[in-house]
N, C-alpha and C positions, 0 to 999 in steps of 0.2 A: 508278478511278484511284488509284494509291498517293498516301502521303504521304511527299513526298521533306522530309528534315530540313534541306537548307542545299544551296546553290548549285552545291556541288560533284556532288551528288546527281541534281540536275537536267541539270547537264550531262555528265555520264557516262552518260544516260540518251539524251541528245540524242545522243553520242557513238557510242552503242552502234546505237541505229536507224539513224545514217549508216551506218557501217562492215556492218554486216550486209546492210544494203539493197546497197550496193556488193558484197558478195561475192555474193549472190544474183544479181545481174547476169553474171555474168563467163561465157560459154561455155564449155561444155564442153573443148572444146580447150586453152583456156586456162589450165584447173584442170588437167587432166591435164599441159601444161607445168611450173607451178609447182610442182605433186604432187615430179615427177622431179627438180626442180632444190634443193628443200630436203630431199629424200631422201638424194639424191647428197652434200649440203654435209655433211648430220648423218652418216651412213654415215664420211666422212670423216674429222671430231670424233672418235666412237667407234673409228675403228680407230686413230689417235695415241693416246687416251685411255686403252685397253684396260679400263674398268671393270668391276670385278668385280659391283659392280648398280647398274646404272642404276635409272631409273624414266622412263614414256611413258604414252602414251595412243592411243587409237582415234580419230582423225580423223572428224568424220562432217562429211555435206554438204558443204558451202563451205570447209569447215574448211582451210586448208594441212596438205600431208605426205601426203595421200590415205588411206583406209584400209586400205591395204595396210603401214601405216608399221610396225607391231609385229613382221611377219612378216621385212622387210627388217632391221630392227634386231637381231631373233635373230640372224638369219644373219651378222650384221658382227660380235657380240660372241664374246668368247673363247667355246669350249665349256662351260664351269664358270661363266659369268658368270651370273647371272638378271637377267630385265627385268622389272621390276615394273608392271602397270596401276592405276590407281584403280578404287576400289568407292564408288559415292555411299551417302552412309547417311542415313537418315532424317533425319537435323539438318544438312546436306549440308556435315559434315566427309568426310573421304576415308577409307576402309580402303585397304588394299594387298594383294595376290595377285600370284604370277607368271603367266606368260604362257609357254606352251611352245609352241603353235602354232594355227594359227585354228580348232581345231575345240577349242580350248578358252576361245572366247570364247560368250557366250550374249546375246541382248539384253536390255535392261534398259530403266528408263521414261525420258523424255525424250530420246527417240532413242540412249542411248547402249549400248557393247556394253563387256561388262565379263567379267575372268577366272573364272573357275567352280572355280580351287583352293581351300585354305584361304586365310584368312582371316590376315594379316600382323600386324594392328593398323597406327593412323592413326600410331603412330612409326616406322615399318620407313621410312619416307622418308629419317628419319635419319642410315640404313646406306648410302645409295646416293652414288655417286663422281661420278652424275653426274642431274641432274634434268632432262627437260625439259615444259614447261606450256604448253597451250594459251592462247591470246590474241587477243583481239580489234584493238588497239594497244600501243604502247610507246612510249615519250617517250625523249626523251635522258638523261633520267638514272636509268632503268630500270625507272620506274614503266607497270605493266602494266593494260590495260582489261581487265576477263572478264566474263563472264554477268551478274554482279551477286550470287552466292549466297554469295562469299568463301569458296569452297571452298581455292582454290588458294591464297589468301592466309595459312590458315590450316596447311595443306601447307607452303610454304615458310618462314613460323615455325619450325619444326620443324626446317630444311636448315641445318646448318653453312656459316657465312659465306666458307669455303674450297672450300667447291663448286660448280662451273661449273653455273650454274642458263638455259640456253638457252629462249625463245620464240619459236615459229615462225609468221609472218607471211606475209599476202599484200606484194607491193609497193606502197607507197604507208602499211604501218599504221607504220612509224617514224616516228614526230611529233613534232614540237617540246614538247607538252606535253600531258599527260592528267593529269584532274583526280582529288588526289591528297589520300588522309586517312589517319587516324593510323594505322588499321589495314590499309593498302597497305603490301605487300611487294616491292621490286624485285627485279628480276632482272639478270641480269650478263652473260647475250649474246643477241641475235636472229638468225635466221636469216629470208633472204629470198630470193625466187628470183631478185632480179638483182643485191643487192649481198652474198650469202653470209653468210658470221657474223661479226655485229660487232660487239663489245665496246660497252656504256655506261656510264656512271661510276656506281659503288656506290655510293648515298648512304648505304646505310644502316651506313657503313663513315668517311661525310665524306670521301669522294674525289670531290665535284662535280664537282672544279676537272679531274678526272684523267678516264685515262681507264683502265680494265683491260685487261690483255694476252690476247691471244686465245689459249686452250691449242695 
């Protein structure tokens, strides 16, 4: 059993086995509804947005977006855009690779499937117009649950404060509050498959009180 350092620890831990246990529950059909419905929303995003690189990920398991999500997202960005994937690296900060299409993904350890181009560097996130990160939950004021390994947290450090930073959810992981420390990073819109993309207040910005406009 770990040693968790202070309260918040513990319960982002508690956090984390609900929400998991709960998407593990969900039937098949039901995944493949939600799959369709935050595809549809982000597909959407992307084509008002037009960015020249995004960056995404491979949905696995329970995951929202399905994984099929990388190969939909090509297809919605301009021709000249590139979509970037994570690469876990040994200290599980992120590298970045593009994504051309699914036979240039390969599996990798901890279930996940990762690009097989060169190799970006853990700044090329930097460069992208628009970012989106997987999520376990999300609070009202944009503070996001993950795995626990602060990859993404360490990713979106990285993400200029003027970019549409999107997490995509089951229904139900918009929360009143997830427990939150210095080194949490929020994010600036969720996606769901019954209330679509909604805006939460950047704190790390001091707009609690506000709320941000949806691109």
């Amino acid at each position: 059993m770990p040693e968790f350092s202070d309260g918040a620890d513990v319960a982002k831990r508690d956090l984390r086995i609900a929400v998991l246990a709960h998407r593990r529950s969900l039937p098949a059909p039901r995944r493949a509804e939600a799959a369709a419905s935050v595809q549809a929303e982000l597909v959407a995003l992307v084509r008002r947005l037009r960015p020249a690189r995004m960056t995404a990920y491979v949905p696995v398991a329970s995951e929202p977006g399905g994984n099929d999500l990388p190969a939909v997202l090509r297809a919605a960005l301009p021709p000249a855009a590139e979509l970037l994937l994570p690469v876990l690296l040994d200290d599980l900060d992120l590298d970045w690779a593009a994504y051309t299409d699914p036979e240039s993904l390969r599996a990798a350890g901890r279930g996940l499937r990762e690009p097989t181009g060169p190799p970006l560097g853990s700044a090329a996130v930097a460069g992208a117009d628009l970012v989106v990160v997987p999520a376990l939950a999300v609070d009202r004021r944009g503070y996001r649950l993950g795995r626990g390994g602060g990859s993404y947290d360490r990713a979106l450090a990285r993400v200029p404060a003027t970019v549409p930073t999107v997490a995509l959810l089951h229904d139900g992981e918009l929360v009143e509050a997830v427990p939150a420390q210095p080194h949490d990073r929020p994010v600036r819109f969720v996606i769901t498959p019954g209330g679509g993309l909604v805006a939460v207040p950047d704190v790390a910005r001091g707009a609690s009180a506000g709320r941000t406009r949806v691109p």
